[in-house]
PDB file of N, CA, C and O in Angstrom, chain B, residues numbered from 101:
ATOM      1  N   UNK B 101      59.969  47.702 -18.303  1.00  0.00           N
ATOM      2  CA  UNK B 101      61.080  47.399 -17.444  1.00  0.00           C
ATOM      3  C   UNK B 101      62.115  46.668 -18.290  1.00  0.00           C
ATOM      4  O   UNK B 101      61.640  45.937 -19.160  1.00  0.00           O
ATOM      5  N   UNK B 102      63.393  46.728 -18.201  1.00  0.00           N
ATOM      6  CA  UNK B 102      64.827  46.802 -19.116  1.00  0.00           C
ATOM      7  C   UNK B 102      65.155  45.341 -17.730  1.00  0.00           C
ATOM      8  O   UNK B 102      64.870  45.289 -16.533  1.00  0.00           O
ATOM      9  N   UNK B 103      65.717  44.559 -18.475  1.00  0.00           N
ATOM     10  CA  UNK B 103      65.939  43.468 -17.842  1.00  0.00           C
ATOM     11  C   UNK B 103      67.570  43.049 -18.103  1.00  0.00           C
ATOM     12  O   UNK B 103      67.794  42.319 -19.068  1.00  0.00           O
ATOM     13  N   UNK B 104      68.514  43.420 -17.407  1.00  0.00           N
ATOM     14  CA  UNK B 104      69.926  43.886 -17.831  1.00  0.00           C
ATOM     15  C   UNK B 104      70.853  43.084 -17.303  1.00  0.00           C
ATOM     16  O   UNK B 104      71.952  43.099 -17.857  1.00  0.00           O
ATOM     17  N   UNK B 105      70.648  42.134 -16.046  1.00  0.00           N
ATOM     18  CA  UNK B 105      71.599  40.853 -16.296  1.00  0.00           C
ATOM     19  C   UNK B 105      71.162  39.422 -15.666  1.00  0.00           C
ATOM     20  O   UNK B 105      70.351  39.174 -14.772  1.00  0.00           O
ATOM     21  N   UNK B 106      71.827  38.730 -16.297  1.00  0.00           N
ATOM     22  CA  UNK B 106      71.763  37.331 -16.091  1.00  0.00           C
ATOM     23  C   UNK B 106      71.248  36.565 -15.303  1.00  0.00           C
ATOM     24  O   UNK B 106      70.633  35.574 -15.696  1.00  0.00           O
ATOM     25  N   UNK B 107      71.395  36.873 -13.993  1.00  0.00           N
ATOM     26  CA  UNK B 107      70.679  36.704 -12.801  1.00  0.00           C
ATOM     27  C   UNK B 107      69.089  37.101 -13.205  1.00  0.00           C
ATOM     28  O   UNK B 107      68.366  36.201 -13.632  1.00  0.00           O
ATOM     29  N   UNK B 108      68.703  38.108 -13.099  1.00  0.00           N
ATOM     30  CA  UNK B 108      67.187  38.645 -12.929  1.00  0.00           C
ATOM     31  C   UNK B 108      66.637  38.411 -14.011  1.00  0.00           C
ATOM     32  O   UNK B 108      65.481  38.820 -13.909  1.00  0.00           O
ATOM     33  N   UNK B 109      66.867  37.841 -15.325  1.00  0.00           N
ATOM     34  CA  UNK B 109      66.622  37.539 -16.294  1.00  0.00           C
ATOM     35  C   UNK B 109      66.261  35.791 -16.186  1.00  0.00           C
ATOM     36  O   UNK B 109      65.421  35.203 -16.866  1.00  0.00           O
ATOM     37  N   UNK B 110      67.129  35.205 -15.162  1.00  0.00           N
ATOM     38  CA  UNK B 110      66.921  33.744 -14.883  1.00  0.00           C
ATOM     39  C   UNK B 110      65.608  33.469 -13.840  1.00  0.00           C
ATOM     40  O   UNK B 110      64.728  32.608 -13.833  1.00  0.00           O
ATOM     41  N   UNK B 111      65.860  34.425 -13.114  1.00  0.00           N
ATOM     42  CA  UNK B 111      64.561  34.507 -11.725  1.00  0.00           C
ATOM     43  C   UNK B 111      63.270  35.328 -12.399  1.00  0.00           C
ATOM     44  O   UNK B 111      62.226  35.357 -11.748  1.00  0.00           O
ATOM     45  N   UNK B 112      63.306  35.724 -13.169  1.00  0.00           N
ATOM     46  CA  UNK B 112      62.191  36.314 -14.003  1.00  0.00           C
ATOM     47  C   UNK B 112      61.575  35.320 -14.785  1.00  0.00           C
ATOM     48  O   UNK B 112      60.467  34.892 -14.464  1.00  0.00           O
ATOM     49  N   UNK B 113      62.194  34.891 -15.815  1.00  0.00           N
ATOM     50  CA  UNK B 113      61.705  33.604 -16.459  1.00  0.00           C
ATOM     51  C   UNK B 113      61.223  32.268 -15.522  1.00  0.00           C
ATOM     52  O   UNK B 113      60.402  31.486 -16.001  1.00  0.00           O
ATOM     53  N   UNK B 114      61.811  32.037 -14.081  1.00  0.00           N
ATOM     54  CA  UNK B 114      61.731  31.114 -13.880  1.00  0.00           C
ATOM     55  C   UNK B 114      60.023  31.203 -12.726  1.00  0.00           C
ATOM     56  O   UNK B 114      59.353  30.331 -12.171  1.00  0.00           O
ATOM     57  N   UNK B 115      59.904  32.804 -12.825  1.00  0.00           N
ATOM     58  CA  UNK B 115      58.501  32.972 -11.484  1.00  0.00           C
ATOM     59  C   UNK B 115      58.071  33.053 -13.020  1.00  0.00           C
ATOM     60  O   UNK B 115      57.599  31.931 -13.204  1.00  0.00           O
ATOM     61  N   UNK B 116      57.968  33.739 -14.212  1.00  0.00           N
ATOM     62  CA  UNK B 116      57.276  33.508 -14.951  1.00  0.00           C
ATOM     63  C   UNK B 116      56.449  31.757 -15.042  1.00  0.00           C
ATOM     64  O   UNK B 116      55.234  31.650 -14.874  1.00  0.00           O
ATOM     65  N   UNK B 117      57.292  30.606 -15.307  1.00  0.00           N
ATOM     66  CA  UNK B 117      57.349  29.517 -15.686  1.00  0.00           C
ATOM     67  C   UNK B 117      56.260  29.002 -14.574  1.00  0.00           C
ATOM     68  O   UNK B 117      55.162  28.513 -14.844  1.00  0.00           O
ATOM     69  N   UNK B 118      56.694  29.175 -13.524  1.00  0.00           N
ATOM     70  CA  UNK B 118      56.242  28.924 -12.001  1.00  0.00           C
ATOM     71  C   UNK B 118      54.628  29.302 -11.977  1.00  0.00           C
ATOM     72  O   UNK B 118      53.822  28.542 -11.441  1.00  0.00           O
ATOM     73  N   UNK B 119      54.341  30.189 -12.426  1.00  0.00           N
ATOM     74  CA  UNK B 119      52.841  30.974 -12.268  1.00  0.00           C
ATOM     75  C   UNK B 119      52.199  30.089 -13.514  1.00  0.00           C
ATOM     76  O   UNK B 119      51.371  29.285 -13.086  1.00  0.00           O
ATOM     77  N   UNK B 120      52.369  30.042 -14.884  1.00  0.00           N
ATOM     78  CA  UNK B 120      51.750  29.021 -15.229  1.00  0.00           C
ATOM     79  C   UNK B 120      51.617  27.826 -15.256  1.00  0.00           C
ATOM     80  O   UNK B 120      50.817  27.202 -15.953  1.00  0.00           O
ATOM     81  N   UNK B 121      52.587  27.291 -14.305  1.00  0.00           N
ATOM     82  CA  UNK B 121      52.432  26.136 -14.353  1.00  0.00           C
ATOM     83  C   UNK B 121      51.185  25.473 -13.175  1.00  0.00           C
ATOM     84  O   UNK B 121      50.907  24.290 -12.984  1.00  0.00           O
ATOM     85  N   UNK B 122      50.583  26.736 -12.497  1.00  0.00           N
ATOM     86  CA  UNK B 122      49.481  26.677 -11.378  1.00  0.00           C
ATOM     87  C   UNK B 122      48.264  26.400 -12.519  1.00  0.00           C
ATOM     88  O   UNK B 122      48.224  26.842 -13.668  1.00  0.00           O
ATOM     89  N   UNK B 123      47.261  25.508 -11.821  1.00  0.00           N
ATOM     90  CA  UNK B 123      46.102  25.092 -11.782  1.00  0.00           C
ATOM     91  C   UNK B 123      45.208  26.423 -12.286  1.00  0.00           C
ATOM     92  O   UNK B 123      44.528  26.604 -13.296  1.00  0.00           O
ATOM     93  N   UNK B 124      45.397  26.943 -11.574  1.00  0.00           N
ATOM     94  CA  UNK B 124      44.404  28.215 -11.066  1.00  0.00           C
ATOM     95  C   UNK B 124      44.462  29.597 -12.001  1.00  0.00           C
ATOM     96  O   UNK B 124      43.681  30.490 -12.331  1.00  0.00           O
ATOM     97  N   UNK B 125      45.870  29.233 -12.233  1.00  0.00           N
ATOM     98  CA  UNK B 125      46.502  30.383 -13.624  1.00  0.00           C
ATOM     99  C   UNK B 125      45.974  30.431 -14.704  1.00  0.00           C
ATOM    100  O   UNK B 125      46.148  29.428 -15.396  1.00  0.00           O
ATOM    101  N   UNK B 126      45.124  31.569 -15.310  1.00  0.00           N
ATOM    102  CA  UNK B 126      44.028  30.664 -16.951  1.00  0.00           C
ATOM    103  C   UNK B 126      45.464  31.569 -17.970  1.00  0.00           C
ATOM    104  O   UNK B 126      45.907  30.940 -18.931  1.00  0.00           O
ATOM    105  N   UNK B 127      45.937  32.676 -17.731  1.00  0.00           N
ATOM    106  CA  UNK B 127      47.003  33.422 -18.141  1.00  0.00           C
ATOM    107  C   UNK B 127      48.057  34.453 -17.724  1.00  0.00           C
ATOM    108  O   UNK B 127      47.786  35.160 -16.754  1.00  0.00           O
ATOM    109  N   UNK B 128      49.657  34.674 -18.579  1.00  0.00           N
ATOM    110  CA  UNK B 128      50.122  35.653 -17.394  1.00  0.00           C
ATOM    111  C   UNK B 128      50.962  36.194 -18.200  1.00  0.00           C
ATOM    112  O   UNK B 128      51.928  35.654 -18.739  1.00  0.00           O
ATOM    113  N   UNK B 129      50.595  37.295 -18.292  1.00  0.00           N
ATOM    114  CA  UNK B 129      51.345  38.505 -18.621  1.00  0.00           C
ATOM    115  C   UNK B 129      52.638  39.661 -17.953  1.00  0.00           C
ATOM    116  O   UNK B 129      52.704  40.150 -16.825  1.00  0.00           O
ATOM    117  N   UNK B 130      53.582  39.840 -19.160  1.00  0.00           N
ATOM    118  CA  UNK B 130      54.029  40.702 -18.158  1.00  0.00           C
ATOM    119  C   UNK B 130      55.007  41.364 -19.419  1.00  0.00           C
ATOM    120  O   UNK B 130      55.249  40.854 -20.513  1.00  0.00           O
ATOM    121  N   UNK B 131      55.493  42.727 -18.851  1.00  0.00           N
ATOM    122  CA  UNK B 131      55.651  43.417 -19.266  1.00  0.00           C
ATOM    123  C   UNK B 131      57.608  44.414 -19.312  1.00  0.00           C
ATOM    124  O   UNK B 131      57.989  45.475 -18.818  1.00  0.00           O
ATOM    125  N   UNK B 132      58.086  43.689 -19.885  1.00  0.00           N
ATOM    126  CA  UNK B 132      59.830  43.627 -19.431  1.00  0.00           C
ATOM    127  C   UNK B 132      60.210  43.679 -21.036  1.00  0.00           C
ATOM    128  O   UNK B 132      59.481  43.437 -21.998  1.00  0.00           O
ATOM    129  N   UNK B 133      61.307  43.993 -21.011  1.00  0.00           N
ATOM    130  CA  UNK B 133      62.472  43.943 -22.468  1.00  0.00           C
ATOM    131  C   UNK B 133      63.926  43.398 -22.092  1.00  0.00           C
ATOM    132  O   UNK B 133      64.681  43.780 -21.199  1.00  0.00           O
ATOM    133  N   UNK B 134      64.107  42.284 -23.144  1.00  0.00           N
ATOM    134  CA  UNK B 134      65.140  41.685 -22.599  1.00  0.00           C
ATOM    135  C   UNK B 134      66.143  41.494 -24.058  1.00  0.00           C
ATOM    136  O   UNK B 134      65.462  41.401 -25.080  1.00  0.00           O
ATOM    137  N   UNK B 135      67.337  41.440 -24.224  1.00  0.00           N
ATOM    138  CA  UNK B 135      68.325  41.176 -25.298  1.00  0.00           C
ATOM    139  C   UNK B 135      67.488  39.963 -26.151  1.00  0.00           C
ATOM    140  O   UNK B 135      66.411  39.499 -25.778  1.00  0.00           O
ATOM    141  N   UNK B 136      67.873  39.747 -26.795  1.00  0.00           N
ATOM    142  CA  UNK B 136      67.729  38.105 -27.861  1.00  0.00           C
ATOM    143  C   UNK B 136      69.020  37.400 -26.660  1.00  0.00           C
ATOM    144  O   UNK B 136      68.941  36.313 -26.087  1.00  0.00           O
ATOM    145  N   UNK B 137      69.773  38.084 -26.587  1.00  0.00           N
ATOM    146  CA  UNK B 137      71.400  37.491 -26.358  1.00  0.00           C
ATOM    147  C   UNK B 137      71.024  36.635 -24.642  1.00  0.00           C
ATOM    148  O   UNK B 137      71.146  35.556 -24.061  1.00  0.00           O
ATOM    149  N   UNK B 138      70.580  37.848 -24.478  1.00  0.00           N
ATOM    150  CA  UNK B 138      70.722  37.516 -22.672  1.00  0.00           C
ATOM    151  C   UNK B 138      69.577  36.645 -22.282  1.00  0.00           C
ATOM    152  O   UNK B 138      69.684  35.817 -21.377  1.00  0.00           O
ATOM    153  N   UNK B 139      68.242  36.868 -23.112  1.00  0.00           N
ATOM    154  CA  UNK B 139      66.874  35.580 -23.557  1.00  0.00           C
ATOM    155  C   UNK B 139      67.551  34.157 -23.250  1.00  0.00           C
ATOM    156  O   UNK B 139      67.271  33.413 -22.310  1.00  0.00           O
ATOM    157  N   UNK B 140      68.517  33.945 -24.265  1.00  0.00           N
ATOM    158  CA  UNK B 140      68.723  32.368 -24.885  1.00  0.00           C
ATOM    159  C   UNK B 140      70.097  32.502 -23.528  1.00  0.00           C
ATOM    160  O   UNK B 140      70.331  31.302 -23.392  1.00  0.00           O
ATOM    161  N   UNK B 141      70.697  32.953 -22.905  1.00  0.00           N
ATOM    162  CA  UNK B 141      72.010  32.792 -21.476  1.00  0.00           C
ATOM    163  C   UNK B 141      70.463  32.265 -20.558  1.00  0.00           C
ATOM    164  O   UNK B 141      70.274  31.092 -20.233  1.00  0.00           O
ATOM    165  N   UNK B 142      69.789  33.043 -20.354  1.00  0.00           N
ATOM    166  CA  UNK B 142      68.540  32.498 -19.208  1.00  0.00           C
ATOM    167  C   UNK B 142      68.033  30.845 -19.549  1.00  0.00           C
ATOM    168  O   UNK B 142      67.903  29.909 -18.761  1.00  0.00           O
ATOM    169  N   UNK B 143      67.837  30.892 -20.856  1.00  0.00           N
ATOM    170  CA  UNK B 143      66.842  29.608 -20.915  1.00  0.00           C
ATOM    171  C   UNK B 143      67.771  28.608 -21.205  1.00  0.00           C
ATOM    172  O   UNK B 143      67.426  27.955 -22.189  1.00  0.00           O
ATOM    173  N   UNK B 144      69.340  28.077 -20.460  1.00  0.00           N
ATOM    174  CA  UNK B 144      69.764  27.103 -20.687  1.00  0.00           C
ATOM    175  C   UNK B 144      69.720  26.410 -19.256  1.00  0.00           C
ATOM    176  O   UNK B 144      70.132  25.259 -19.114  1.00  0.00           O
TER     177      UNK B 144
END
């Protein structure tokens, strides 16, 4: 899955973040392609 703007790239990373940060979570994978560019716009 092609991960193509800013928005869904922020809510992606952020249920990513969300799921490990559970107790219960031992790991979490997933499976998306995202820019370098549009990566580092999400994680500020």
């Amino acid at each position: 899955m092609e991960i193509e703007t800013p928005e869904k790239a922020k809510s992606l990373l952020k249920l990513m973040d969300a799921l490990e940060d559970l107790d219960d979570v031992q790991s979490v994978t997933a499976n998306f392609e995202m820019t370098d560019e549009l990566m580092s716009l999400s994680m500020v």
